[in-house]
C-alpha positions as CSV (number, residue, x, y, z in Angstrom):
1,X,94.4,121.9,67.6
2,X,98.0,121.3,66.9
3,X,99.2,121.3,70.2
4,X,96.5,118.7,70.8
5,X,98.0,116.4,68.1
6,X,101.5,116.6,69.3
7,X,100.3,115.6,73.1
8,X,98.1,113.0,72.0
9,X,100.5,111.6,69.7
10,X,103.4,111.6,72.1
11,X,101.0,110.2,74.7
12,X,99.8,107.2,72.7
13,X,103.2,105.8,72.4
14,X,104.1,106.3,76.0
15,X,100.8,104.1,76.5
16,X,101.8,101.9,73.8
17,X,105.2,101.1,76.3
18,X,103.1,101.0,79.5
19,X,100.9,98.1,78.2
20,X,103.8,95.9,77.1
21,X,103.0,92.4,78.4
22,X,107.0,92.4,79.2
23,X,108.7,94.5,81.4
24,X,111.8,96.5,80.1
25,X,113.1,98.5,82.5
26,X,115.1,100.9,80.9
27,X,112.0,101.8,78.1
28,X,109.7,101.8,81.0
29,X,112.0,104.4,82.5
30,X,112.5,106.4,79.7
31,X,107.9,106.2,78.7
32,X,107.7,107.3,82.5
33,X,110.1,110.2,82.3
34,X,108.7,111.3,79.0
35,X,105.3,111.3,80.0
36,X,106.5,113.2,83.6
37,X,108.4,116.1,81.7
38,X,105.1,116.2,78.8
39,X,102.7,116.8,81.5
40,X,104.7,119.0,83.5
41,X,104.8,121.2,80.3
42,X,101.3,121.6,79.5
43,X,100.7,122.4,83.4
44,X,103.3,125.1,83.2
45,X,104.1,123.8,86.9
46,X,107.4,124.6,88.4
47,X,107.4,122.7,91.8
48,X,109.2,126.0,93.0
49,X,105.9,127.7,94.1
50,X,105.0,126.6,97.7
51,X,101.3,125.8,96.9
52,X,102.7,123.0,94.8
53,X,104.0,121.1,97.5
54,X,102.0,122.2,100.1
55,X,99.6,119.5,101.2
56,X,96.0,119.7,102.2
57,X,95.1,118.3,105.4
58,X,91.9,116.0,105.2
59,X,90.2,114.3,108.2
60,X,91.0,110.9,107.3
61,X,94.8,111.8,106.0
62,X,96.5,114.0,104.0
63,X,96.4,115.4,100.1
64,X,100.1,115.7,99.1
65,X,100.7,118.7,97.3
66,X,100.1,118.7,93.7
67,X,104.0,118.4,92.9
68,X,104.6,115.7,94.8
69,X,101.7,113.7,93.3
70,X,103.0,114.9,89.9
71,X,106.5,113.0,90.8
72,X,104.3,109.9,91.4
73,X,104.5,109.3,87.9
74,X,108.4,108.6,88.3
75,X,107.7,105.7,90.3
76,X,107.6,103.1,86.9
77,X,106.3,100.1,88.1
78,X,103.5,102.0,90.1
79,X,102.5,103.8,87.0
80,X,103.0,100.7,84.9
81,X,100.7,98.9,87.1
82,X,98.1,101.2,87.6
83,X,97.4,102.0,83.9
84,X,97.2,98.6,83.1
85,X,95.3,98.0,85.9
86,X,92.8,100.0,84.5
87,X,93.1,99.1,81.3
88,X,92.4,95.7,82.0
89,X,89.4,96.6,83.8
90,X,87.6,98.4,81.5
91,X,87.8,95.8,79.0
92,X,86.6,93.1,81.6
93,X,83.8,95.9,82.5
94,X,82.7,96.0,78.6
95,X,82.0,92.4,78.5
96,X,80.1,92.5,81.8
97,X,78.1,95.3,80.8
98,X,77.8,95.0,76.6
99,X,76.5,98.4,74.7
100,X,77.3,100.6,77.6
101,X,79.6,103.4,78.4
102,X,81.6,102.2,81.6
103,X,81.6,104.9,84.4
104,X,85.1,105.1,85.6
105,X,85.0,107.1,89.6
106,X,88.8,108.3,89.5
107,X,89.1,109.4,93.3
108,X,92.1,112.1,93.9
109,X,93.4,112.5,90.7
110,X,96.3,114.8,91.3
111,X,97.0,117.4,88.7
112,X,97.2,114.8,85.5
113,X,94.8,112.2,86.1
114,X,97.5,110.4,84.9
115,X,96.1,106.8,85.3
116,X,93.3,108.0,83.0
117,X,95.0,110.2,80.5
118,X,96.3,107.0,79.0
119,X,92.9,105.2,78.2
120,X,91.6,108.3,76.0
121,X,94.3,106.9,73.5
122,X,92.5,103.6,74.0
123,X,89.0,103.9,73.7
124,X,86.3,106.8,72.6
125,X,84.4,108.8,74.8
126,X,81.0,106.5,73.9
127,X,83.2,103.7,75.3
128,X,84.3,105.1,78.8
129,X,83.2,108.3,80.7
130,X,85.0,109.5,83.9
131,X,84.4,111.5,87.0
132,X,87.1,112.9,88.7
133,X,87.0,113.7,92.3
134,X,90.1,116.2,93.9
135,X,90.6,118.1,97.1
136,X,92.9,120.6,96.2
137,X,91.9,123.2,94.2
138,X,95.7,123.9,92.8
139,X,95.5,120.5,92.0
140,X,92.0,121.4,90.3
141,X,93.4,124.1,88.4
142,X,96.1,121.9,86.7
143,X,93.5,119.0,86.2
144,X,91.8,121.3,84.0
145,X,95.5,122.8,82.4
146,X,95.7,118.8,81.4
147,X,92.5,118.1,80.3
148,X,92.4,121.2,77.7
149,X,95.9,120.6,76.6
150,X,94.9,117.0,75.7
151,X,91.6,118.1,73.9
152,X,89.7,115.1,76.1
153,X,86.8,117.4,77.4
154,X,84.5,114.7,76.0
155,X,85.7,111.5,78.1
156,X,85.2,113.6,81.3
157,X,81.6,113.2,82.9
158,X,82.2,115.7,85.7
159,X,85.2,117.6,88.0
160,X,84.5,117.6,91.2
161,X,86.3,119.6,93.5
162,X,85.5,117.3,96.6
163,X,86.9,115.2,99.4
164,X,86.3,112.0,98.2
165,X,85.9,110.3,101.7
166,X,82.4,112.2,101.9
167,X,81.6,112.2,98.3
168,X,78.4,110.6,97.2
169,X,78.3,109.5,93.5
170,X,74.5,110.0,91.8
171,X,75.2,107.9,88.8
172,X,75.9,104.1,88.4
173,X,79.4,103.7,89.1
174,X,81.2,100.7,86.8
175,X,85.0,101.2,88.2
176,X,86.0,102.9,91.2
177,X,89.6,103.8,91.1
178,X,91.6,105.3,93.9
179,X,95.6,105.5,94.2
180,X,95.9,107.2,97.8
181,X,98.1,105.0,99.7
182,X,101.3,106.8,100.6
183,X,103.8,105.4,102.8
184,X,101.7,101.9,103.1
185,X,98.6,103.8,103.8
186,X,99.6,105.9,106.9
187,X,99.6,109.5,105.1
188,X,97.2,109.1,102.4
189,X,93.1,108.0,103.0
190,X,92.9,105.0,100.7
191,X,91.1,103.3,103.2
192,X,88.8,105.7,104.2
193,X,88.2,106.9,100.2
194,X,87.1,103.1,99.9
195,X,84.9,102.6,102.6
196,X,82.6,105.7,101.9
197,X,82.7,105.3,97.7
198,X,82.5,101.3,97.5
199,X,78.9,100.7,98.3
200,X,78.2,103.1,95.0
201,X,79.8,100.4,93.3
202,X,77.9,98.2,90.5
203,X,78.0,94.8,92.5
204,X,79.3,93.3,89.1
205,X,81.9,96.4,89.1
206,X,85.2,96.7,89.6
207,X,87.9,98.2,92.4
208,X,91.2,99.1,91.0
209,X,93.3,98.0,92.8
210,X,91.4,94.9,94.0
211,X,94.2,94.5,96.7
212,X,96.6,96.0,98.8
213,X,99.3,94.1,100.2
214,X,102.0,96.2,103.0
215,X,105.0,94.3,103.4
216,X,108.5,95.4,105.5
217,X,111.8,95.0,103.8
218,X,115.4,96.3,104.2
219,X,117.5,98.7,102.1
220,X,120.9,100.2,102.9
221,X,119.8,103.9,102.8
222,X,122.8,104.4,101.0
223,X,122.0,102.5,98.0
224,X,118.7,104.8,97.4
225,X,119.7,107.1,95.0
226,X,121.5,104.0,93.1
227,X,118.0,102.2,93.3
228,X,116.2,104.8,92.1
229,X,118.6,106.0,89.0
230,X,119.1,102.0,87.9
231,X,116.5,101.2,85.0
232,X,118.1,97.6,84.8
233,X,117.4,95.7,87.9
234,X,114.1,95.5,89.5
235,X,113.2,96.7,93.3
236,X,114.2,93.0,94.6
237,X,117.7,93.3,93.5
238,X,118.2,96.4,96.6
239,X,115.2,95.2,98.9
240,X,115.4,92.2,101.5
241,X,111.5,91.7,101.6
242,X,110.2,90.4,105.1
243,X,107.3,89.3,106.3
244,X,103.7,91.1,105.4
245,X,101.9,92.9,107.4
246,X,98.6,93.8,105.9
């Protein structure tokens, strides 16, 4: 039970930094890398194995391996986003649907679940229940090294090892969630998760995210590994952004 405390405690101030209205970028870095290395610990995962970054090939696209989607959790403003996102969402869902636990569908999860994780410092388990779908069984494995580690057991309505792009949901679903869209949707089956789980969707539910916008821009190659190291300036100050094209 101690470990539990420690985790939970270091985890609701990393949430506490992700839902700031204002966006600092070198605290947002710092919440990010924190809650990167705490999860990496209580999955024991080393990236050095090759089933850790091996992917899982899918029909529609393609499961990265579970240490890649770990390093997801790097990119700041995606996390940022997505947690509040969510966040947001639930609350909205609690006024649409009053003295009911909101069913949160979290398709491909990766080994944290780290765009739930956050919300069990937020709400209680008679609150919001979720469902997590996964393709990888690795990836399964260290979903359920997280989920001990945290002591959440009781916010989780089911694991499903699964591909999500033929999964059919049996229960109301309030919020569908989905984060699959590497490389502007070419690798990863956002689409195709989407199609096949949005018409198990309460009509008065929720899609997080509610849109997707693909758009090309320009960055001296060289400059990456500045970009990505600089917690000051935001992605505009490397990127020329071009036209959109989805």
């Amino acid at each position: 039970m101690g470990h539990h405390r420690k985790f939970n405690h270091t985890l609701a101030l990393i949430t506490t930094s992700l839902l700031e209205d204002e966006i600092d970028f070198r605290s947002l870095s710092q919440s990010t890398d924190q809650l990167f290395r705490l999860l990496m610990e209580v999955t024991e995962m080393s990236g050095i194995e090759s089933g850790h970054r091996q992917p899982l090939l899918l029909p529609d696209g393609k499961g990265i391996g579970p240490y890649w989607a770990a390093m997801c959790v790097n990119d700041m403003l995606r996390t940022r986003k997505f947690v509040r996102g969510l966040y947001f969402a639930i609350k909205e869902a609690q006024k649409i649907f009053p003295d009911t636990c909101i069913h949160v569908l979290y398709a491909g999860t990766g080994p944290f679940a780290t765009l739930a994780l956050p919300m069990t410092c937020l709400f209680t388990p008679d609150q919001v229940q979720f469902t997590f779908l996964e393709a990888n069984p690795i990836t399964v494995d260290m979903l359920h090294k997280t989920i001990e580690a945290f002591g959440i057991q009781s916010f989780i309505k089911d694991t499903v090892l699964t591909d999500a792009t033929t999964y059919r949901p049996t229960e109301t679903v309030h919020i569908l969630l989905t984060e699959t869209m590497q490389r502007a949707l070419d690798k990863e089956p956002q689409v195709a998760i989407t199609q096949q789980l949005i018409p198990y969707l309460h009509p008065d539910g929720f899609l997080v995210p509610e849109s997707i916008v693909v758009q090309a821009g320009l960055l001296n190659t060289a400059d990456e590994k500045i970009r990505l190291a600089d917690v000051t300036h935001p992605p505009e100050y490397y990127i020329r952004y071009l036209d959109i094209i989805f």
